[in-house]
N, C-alpha and C positions, 0 to 999 in steps of 0.2 A: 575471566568469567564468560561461558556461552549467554549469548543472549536467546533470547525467546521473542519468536514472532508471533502475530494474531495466529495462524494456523497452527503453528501448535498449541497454543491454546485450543483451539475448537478442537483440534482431536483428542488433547488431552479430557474434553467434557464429553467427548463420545467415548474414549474408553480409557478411565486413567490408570491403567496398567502401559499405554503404549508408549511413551519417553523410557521407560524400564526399558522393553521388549526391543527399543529404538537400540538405545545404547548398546546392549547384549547383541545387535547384529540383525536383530532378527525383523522381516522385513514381513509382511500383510500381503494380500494377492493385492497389485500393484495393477491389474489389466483396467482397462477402462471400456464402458459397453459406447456403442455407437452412440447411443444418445447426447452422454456423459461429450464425449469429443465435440459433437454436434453445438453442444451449449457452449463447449469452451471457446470453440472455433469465432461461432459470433459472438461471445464475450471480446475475445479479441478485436472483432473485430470492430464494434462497438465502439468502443475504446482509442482503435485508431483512427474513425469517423472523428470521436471528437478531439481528440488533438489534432490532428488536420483544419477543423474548423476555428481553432486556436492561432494557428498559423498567422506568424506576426507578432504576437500579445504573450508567449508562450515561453517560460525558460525550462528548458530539458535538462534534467541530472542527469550525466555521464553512465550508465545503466550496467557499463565496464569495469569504471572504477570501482579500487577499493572503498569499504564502507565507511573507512576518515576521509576519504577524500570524497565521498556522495554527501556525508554528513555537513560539511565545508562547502559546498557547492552551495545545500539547503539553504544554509546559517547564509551565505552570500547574498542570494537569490532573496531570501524573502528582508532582508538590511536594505538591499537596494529598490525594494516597494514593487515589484515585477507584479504584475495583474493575474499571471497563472503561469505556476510550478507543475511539474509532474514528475511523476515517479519524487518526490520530494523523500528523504531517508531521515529519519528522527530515531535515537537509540540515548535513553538515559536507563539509569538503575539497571540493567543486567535484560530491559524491554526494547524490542528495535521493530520497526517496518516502513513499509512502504507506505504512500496517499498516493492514489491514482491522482489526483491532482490536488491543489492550493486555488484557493480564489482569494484575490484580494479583498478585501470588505472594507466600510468605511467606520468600522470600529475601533477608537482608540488603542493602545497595546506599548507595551515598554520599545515597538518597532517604531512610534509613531503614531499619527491620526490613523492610522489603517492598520488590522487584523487581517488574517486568514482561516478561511473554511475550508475543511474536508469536501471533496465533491468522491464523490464515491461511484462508477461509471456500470452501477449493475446493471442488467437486465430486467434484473425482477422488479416489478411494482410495487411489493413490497418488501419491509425490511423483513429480516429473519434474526433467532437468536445469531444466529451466527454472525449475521452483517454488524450486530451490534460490540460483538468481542472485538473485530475487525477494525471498528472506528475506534 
């Protein structure tokens, strides 16, 4: 079974004829305006400010590895009580993605005395539909 990420869901909510159109080959004008680059650029880099400032406290999933072997890292990583995951990989029932990062919490869980939170490393101030499919 293919899995499905949050982005194809969002695009599926912007046009749900495009997983069809996916399949069939058929590809969307793909260009990106300066802007668009501009956000992604410091999305990134954003992103790499704060894991940097993790440094120390921080277990990185393998970004290379196959997705059994991202998914086994995850399950490792958060057994062993690590304070913050990233890039962490979670795929049950035919749904798979990414969490920019895991924060450990002090909320019980079948892990232990401690849970994990989504930290999610946008930009925007605020959420959007979108950010919400995401989490």
């Amino acid at each position: 079974m293919d899995r499905i990420f949050p982005t194809e869901l969002n695009e599926y909510l912007q046009c749900r004829h495009i997983i069809s159109l996916k399949k069939l080959g058929i590809q969307g004008d793909e260009s990106v305006s300066e802007e668009i680059e501009l956000l992604q650029k410091k999305g990134h880099e954003h992103e790499a400010n704060y894991l940097q400032s993790l440094e120390g406290v921080v277990v990185e999933i393998d970004a290379d590895a196959p997705a059994p072997e991202q998914k086994k890292q995850t399950i490792a990583a958060m057994a062993s009580g690590a304070d913050y995951i990233y890039q962490a990989y979670f795929e049950e029932d035919g749904l798979a993605g990414y969490s920019d990062f895991l924060e450990k919490t002090d909320r019980p869980s079948k892990l232990g005395d401690f849970s994990y939170e989504v930290i999610d490393t946008k930009l925007a101030h605020r959420a959007s539909a979108g950010n919400a499919v995401q989490l």
